[in-house]
Structure formats: structure tokens, C-alpha cells
C-alpha positions as CSV (number, residue, x, y, z in Angstrom):
1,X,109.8,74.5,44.9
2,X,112.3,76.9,47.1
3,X,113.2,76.2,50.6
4,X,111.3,79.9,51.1
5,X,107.9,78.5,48.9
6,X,108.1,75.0,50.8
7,X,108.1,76.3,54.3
8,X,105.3,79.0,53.1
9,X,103.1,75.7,51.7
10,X,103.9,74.0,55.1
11,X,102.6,77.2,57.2
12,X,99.5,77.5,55.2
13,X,98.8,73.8,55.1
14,X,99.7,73.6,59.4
15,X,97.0,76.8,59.4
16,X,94.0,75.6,57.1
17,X,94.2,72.2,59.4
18,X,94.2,73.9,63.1
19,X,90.7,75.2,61.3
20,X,88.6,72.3,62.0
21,X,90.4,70.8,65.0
22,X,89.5,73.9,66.6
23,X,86.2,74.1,65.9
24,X,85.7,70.7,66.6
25,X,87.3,71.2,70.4
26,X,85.3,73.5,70.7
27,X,82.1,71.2,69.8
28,X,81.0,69.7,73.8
29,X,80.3,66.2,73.1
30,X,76.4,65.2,73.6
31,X,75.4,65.0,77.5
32,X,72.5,64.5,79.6
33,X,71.5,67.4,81.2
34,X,68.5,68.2,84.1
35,X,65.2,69.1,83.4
36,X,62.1,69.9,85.4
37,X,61.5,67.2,87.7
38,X,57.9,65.5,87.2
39,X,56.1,67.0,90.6
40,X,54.9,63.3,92.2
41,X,57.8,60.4,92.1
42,X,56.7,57.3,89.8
43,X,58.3,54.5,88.0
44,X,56.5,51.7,85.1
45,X,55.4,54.9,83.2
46,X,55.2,55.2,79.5
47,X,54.6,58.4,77.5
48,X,53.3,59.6,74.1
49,X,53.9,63.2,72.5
50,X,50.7,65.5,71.4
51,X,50.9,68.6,70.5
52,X,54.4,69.3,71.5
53,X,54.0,68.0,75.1
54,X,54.8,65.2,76.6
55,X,51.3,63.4,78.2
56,X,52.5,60.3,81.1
57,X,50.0,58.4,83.1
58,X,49.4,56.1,86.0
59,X,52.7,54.2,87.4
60,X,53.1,52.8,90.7
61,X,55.6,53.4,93.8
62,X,56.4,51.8,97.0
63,X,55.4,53.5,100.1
64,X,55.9,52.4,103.8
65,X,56.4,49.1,102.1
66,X,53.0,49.5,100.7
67,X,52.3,49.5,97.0
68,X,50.9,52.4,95.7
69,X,49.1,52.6,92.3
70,X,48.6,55.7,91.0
71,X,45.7,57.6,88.4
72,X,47.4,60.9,88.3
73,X,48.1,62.8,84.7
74,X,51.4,64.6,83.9
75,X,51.6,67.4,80.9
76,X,54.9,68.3,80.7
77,X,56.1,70.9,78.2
78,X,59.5,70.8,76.8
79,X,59.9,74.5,75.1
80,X,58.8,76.4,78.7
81,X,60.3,73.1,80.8
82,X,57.2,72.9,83.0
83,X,54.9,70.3,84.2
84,X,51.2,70.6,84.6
85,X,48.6,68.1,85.7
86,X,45.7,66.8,83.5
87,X,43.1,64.5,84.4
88,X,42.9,61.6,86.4
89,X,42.2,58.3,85.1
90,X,39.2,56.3,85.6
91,X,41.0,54.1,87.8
92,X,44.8,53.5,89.1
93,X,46.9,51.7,86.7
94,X,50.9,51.0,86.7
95,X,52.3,49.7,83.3
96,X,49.0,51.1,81.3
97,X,50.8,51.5,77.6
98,X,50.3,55.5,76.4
99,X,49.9,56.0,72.7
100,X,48.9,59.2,70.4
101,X,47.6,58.7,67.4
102,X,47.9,59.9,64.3
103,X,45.4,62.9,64.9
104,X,47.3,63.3,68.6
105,X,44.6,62.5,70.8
106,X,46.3,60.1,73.4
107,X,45.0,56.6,74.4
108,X,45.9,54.0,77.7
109,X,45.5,50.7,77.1
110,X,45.8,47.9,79.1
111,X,48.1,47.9,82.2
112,X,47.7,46.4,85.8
113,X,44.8,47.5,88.3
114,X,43.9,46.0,91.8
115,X,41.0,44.0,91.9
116,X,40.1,41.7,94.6
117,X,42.9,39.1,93.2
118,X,45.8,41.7,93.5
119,X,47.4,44.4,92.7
120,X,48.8,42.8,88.8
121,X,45.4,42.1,87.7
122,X,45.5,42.5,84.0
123,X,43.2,45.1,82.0
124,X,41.4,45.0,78.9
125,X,40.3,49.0,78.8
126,X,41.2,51.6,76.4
127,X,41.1,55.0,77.6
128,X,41.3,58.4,75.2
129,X,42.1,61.7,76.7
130,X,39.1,63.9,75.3
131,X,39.1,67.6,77.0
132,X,38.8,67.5,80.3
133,X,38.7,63.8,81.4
134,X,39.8,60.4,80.1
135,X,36.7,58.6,78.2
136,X,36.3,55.0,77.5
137,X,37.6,54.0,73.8
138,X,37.3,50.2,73.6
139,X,38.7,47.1,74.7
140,X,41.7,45.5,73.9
141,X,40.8,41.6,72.9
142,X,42.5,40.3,76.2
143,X,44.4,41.4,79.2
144,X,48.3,42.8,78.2
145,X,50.6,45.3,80.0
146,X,54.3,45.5,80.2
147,X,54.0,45.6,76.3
148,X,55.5,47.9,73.2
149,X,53.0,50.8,71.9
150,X,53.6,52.7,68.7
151,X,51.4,55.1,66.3
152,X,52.6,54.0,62.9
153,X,50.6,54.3,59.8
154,X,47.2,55.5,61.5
155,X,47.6,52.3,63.6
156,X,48.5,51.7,67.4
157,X,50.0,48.7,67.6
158,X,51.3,46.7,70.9
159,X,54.1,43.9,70.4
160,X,55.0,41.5,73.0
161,X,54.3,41.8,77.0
162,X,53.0,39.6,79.5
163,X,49.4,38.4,79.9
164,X,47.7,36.1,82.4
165,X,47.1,32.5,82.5
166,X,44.0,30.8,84.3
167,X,44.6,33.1,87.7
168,X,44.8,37.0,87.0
169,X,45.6,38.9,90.1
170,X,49.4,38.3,91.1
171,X,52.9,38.9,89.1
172,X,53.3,34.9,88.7
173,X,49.8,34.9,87.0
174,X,51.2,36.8,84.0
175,X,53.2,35.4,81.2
176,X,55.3,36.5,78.5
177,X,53.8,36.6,75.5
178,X,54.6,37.5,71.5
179,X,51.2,39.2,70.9
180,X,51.1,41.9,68.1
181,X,47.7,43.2,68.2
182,X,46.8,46.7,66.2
183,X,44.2,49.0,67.2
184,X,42.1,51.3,64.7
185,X,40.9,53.8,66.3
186,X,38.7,55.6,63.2
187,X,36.8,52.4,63.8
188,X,37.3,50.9,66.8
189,X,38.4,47.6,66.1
190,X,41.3,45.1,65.9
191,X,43.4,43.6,63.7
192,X,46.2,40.6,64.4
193,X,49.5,41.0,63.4
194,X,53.0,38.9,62.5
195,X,54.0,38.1,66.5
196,X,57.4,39.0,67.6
197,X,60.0,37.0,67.0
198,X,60.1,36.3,70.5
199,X,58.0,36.5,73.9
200,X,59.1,39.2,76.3
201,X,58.2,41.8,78.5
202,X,59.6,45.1,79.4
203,X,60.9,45.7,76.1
204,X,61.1,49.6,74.5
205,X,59.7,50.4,71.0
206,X,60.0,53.4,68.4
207,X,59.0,54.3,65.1
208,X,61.8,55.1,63.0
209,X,62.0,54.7,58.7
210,X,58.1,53.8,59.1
211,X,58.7,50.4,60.8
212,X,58.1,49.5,64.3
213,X,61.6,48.5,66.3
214,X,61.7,46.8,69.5
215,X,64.4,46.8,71.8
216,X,65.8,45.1,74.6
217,X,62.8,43.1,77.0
218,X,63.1,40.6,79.4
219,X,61.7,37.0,79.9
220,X,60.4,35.9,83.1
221,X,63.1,32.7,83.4
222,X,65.7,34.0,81.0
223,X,66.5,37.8,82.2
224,X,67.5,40.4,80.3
225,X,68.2,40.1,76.5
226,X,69.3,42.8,74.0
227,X,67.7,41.5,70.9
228,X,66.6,44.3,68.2
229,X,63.7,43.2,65.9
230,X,62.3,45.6,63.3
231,X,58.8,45.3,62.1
232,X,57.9,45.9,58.0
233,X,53.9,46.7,58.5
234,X,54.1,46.2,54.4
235,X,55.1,43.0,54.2
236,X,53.6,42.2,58.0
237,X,57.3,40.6,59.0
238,X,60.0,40.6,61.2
239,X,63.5,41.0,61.4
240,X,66.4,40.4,63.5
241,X,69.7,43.2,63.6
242,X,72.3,43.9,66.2
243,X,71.2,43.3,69.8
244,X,72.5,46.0,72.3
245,X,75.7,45.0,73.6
246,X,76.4,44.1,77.5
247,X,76.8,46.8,79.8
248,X,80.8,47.2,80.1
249,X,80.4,48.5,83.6
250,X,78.4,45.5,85.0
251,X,78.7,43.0,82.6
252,X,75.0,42.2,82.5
253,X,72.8,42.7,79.0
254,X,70.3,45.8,79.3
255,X,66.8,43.9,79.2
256,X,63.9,44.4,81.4
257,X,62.6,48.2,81.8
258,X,65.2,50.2,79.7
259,X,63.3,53.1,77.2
260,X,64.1,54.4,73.7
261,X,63.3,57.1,71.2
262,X,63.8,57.9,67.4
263,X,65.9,61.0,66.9
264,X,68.1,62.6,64.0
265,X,67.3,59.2,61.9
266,X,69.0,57.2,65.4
267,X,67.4,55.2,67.9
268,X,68.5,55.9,71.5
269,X,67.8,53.2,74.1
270,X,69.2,53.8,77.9
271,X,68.4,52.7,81.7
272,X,67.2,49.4,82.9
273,X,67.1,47.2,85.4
274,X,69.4,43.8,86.1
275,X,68.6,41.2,88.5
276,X,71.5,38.7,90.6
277,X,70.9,35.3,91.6
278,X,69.7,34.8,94.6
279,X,68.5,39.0,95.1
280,X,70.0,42.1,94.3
281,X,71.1,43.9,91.4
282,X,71.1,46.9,89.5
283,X,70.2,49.7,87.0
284,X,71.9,50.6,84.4
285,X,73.6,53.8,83.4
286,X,74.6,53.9,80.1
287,X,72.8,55.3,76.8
288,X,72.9,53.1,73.3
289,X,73.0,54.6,70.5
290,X,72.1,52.8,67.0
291,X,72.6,53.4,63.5
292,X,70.4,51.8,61.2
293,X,72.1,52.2,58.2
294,X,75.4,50.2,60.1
295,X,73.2,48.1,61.9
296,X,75.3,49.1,64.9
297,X,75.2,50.6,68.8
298,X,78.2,53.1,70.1
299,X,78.0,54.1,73.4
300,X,76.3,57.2,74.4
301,X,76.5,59.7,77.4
302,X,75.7,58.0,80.6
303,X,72.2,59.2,82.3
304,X,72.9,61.5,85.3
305,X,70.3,59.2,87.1
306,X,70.3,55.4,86.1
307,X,66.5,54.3,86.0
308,X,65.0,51.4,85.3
309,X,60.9,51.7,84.5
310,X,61.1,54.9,83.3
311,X,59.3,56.9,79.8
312,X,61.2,58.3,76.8
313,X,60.5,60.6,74.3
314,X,61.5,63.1,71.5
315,X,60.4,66.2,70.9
316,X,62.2,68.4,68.1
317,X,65.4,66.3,68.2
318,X,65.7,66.4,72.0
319,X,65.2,63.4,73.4
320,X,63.1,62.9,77.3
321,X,64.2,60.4,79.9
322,X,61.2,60.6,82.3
323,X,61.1,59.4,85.9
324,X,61.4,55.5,86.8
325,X,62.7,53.6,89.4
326,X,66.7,55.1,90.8
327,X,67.2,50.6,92.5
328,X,66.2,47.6,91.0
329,X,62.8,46.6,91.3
330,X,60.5,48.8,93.1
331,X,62.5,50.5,96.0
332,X,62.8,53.9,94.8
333,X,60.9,56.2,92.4
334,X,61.4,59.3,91.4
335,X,59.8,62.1,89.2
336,X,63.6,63.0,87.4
337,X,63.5,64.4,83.7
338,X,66.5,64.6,81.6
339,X,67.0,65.2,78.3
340,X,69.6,64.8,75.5
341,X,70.5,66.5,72.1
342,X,72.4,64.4,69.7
């Protein structure tokens, strides 16, 4: 090769490269970004997805250093980013676990009520959102909030959570607890599953490859833990894979209140709550991502508002990060939506 055909290669090589680099600067990197803001403030909220929109229910917030439960319905609609309000249900309930099924009609079941014991009295009803109201659907075969909910397979099912002991009115009356119950709804009844590997609360679910993963969770004694179990509903079994790793801001493990969501063949697990010994704490910023096929969480883009007790969801790829709690336990809620494209 001549000294004229070798710096010639060199150009065109030093050209075709620049190509990509290029195009790849000018490629932002995934972020959080704003969304309409739910119209009432609320944290201990799950979600489902029917239809294309986004259905939330009940929650609770603290008020004048009152507790407020709350019955209201939020319809929020990703393509035209805009909230509307559905029915109210039957009764106030925080931590009541919303699920769609299969055919998209959306169910709450379980959660904590006041009664004349407190305000963390336990439920047993199922709820289905039919038209214009919310209509009873069943019982669940004991009292269970602060679970895991999933459609998978025609089935709901709910995995771990706390449930009471003899006394069923305060927080310290509930337990945690590695129930795996699965609701029918064609016919109404339930079925026992494998339990989870182990008894928490607060924990986040998805369905992703058709099996049931559960993330992150809490126990009452232990705090926060990052474990990852995926649930076969073939073979009716368990298994354990990469936990989420520690927080590298705080330190702490993401437990107790964090959500996730299945998009682009990923889960994507983010916010949280951390408590210190003795009082105090935080909520935690940062977004996990996980590949399946690695068995492995990288760090994703930090939330614009850490939450802890908030909903998530996906709709067409995007995933939703809706309200929850902006300071550990129940000092502040709010009714912020973000959302996220991978």
C-alpha cells in the first residue's frame, strides 16, 4: 500500500467510525420526566392498567396530624396525559391491592379499613369496577394488605404481605406473612399456591416471561431487603436471582414501599422508604434496572421525586411512577406522576 492509499484508508476508516459516535451522542440517555400530577395527594396506592389507562384507588395521607383514609378513584390516561375521576369505593381503604384481569375489568382486594379497632384493620373484600360503581366480587379467605398482586395466566394472584394475629385493628396486630393465594375470577373461588420463599411486606411484583417476580419488601424486625424471587406457575415453585443492590447514595438496601414494572423484556424497580434506629430516615431515589437474561441490576435514572408508597405501571413501553409518600413514613403525600422510556 502507498503512503497516498494508506492515509486515504486511514481517512475513510476515521470517517465510517465518527458515524456512530455521533449518532450515539446524539442519543439522550433514559430520564424521568413530569407528567400530570394525580389531582388529590396520596401515598400506599397500587394500580392496574385497563384499556390503556391507568385505574388507582384508595390510599391514605396525613392531615393536621390526622390520618386520613381515602375511597376516591383516579383514571389517568397516558396518550392525552390527563386524570379523571371514577367512582368511589364502597368504603376507604389504604394499601387495598388493584389488579385487572385478563378481560380488563379491575378488582380491590383486601387492604386496611377503620373499624372500631383502628384505622389497620384488615379486609377480606373484593371489589370489581363494573360501569359506574365498584360491586362486590368475593372474599379473599382471610384478611391481607401490603401484599404483591398480578394478572398472570387468567389468575390474580397475591404473594406475601402482612395479616393479623388474634387482635385486628392496629399496625402491631399485623404480621408478615408468605401467603400465595390465587383468585379465579370466571368462578369466584380460590386456590393455594407455593408460598414465597420468604414472609414480607411492602414488596413490588410484575409479570414478565409469564412468571410472577417479586421484588424488594420489608420485614417488620429485619428492614428492608432486596431479595428477587421469581415464581414458575407451571411447576408451582420458586426461585431465588440477584437481589437489588444497596443504595450507593445512602447505603441502606431498597425494601419496604419501592414499585416496579415489566418494560422492553426489563423489570424496573425504584423509590422506597428506609428507616434509622432510633427514628428518622429516608426515601430513596434511585431506579434499578434488571436483566433477566444476566440475572443482573444497573443503575437507572434517578426519580425527579424520591417516593416511597407509591404505584407503577407500563403502558406501551413507558413506564408510570404514580404518587406516594415525598419523607419516610407518612409525613408527606403527594399526587406526582412521572414517567420513563427505556
Amino acid at each position: 500500500m502507498t503512503q497516498l492509499d494508506r492515509r486515504a484508508f486511514l481517512a475513510a476508516a476515521g470517517a465510517s467510525a465518527a458515524v456512530p459516535f455521533a449518532a450515539c451522542a446524539q442519543t439522550p440517555p433514559p430520564r424521568w420526566a413530569a407528567r400530570a400530577t394525580l389531582p388529590w395527594a396520596m401515598q400506599e396506592i397500587y394500580c392496574a392498567v385497563s384499556g390503556g389507562r391507568i385505574v388507582v384507588a384508595g390510599g391514605l395521607r396525613r392531615a393536621g396530624g390526622v390520618t386520613e383514609i381515602e375511597d376516591r378513584t383516579g383514571v389517568y390516561d397516558p396518550a392525552a396525559d390527563r386524570w379523571s375521576e371514577g367512582p368511589r369505593l364502597p368504603a376507604p381503604r389504604h394499601h387495598p391491592m388493584i389488579v385487572a384481569d385478563a378481560a380488563g375489568r379491575v378488582y380491590a382486594l383486601g387492604g386496611y379499613g377503620r373499624s372500631d379497632a383502628g384505622e389497620w384493620t384488615s379486609m377480606t373484600e373484593v371489589w370489581a369496577l363494573d360501569g359506574a360503581g365498584w360491586v362486590e366480587a368475593g372474599r379473599l379467605p382471610g384478611p391481607l394488605a401490603e401484599t404483591v398482586g398480578v394478572e398472570l395466566g387468567g389468575r390474580i394472584h397475591l404473594a406475601s404481605g402482612r395479616s393479623p394475629g388474634t387482635a385486628n385493628g392496629q399496625w402491631n396486630d399485623q404480621a408478615d406473612v408468605a401467603t400465595h393465594r390465587v383468585f379465579l375470577p370466571a368462578e369466584g373461588r380460590w386456590e393455594t399456591a407455593a408460598p414465597v420463599p420468604m414472609a414480607r411486606n411492602s414488596a413490588a411484583g410484575a409479570v414478565l416471561d409469564g412468571a410472577l417476580w417479586v421484588a424488594g419488601g420489608r420485614t417488620v424486625n429485619g428492614g428492608g431487603t432486596g431479595r428477587l424471587d421469581r415464581y414458575d406457575p407451571v411447576a408451582d415453585r420458586w426461585d431465588t436471582l440477584a437481589p437489588i443492590p444497596p443504595s450507593p447514595a445512602t447505603g441502606q438496601q431498597a425494601g419496604g414501599g419501592l414499585a416496579m414494572a415489566a418494560a422492553g423484556g426489563r423489570l424496573v424497580a425504584f423509590g422506597g422508604e428506609w428507616f434509622a434506629p432510633g427514628g428518622g430516615g429516608g426515601v430513596f431515589a434511585e431506579t434499578w434496572i434488571y436483566d433477566p437474561a444476566a440475572d443482573r441490576w444497573t443503575a437507572g435514572p434517578d426519580m425527579l421525586t424520591p417516593r416511597h408508597g407509591l404505584a407503577a405501571a407500563a403502558v406501551d413501553g413507558v413506564v408510570h411512577a404514580l404518587a406516594g409518600g415525598a419523607v419516610v413514613s407518612g409525613g408527606r403525600a403527594t399526587g406526582v406522576v412521572e414517567a420513563l422510556r427505556l
